[in-house]
C-alpha positions as CSV (number, residue, x, y, z in Angstrom):
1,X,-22.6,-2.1,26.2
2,X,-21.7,-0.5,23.3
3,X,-22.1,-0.8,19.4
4,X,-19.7,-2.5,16.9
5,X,-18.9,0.8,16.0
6,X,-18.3,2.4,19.2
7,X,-15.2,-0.8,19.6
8,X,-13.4,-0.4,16.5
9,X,-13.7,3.9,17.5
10,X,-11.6,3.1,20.9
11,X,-9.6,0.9,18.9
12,X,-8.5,3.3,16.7
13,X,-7.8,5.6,19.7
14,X,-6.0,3.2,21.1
15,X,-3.7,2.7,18.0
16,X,-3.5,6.5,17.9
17,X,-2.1,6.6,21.5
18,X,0.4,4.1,20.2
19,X,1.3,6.0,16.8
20,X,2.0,8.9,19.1
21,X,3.9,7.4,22.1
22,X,6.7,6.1,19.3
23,X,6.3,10.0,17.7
24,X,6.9,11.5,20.8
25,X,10.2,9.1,21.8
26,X,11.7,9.9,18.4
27,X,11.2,14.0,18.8
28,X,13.3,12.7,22.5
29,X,15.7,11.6,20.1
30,X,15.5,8.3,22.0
31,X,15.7,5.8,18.8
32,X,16.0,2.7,20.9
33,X,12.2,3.8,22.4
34,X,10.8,4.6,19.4
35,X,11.8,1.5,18.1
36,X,10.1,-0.5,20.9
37,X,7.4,1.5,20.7
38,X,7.0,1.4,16.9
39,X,7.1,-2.1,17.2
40,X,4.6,-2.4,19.2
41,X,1.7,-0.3,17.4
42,X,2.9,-1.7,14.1
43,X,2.6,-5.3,16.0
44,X,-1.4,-3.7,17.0
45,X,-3.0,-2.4,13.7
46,X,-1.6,-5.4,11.9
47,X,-3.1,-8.1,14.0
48,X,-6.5,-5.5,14.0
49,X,-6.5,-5.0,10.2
50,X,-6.3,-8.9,9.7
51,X,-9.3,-9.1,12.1
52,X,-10.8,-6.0,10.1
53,X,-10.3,-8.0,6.5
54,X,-11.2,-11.6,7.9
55,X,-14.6,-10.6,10.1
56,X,-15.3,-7.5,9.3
57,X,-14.7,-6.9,5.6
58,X,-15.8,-10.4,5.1
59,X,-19.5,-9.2,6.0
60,X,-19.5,-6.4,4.4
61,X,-18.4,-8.1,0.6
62,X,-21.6,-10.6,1.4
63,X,-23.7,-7.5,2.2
64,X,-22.2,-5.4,-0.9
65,X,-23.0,-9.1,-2.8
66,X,-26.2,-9.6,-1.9
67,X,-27.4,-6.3,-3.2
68,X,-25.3,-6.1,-6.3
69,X,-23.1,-2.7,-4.9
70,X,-21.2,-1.0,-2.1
71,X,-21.7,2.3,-0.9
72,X,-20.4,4.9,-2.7
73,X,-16.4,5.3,-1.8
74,X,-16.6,2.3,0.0
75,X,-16.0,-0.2,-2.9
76,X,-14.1,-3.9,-1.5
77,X,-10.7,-2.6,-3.8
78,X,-10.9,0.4,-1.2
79,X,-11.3,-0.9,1.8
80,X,-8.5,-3.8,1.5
81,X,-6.2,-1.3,-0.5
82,X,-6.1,0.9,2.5
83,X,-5.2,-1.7,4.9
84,X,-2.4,-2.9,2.5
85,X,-1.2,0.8,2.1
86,X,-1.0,0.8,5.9
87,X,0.7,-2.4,6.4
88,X,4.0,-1.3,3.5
89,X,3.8,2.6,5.3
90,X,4.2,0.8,9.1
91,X,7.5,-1.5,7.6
92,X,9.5,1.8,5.7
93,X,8.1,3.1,9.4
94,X,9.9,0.7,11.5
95,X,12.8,1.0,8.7
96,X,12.9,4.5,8.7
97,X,13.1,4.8,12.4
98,X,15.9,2.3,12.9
99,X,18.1,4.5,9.7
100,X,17.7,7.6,12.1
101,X,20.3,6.5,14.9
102,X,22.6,8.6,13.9
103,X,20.7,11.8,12.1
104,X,20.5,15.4,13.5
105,X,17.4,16.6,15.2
106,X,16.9,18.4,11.7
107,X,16.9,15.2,9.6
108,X,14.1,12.9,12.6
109,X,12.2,16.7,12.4
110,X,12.0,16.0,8.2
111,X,11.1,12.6,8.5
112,X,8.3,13.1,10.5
113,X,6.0,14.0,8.1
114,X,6.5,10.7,6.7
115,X,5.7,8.9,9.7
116,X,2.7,11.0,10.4
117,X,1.0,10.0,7.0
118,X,0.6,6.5,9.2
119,X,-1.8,8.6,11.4
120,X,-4.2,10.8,8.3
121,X,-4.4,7.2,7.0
122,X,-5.9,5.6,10.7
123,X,-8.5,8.3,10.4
């Protein structure tokens, strides 16, 4: 059995595996598949940043509380900005990949780099 640590690790992984299955169907050039598979991790790291900010975070302002500071970097405004950050970059994700039906391979290729800002913000 592993540590509450060692779950949210595979989690992430397992939202990372999602990230790039809908990376890998757009550089196909198969919209329709990116979409659905978009869709599908955005649906996952919403539903596990809400657990995140309603268990998780939840301890960790009554431990940061109780002893009058967080540590350093890890202040509440930080850790609940990032998952808002994420949730706004995964909708003009989903809106972005839906406005690429009918781009070149050039225009998904320059777009990418927006997308993959999703993924530096997961690690």
């Amino acid at each position: 059995m592993g540590t509450l640590t060692d779950l949210n690790t595979r989690l992430h992984e397992g939202l990372d595996g999602q990230l790039m299955d809908a990376l890998e169907a757009l550089t196909a050039l198969d919209i329709a598949e990116a979409t659905r598979r978009w869709g599908a991790f955005s649906d996952a790291l919403l539903r596990h940043a809400e657990v995140e900010d309603t268990v998780v975070l939840r301890s960790y302002q009554a431990l940061g509380d109780a002893r009058g500071t967080y540590p350093r970097g890890g202040s509440m405004d930080i850790m609940t900005g990032e998952h808002a950050k994420l949730g706004e970059l995964v909708l003009a994700g989903g809106k972005l990949i839906a406005s690429l039906a009918d781009a070149s391979r050039r225009q998904m290729v320059d777009r990418l780099a927006d997308l993959l800002r999703v993924r530096a913000l997961l690690e």
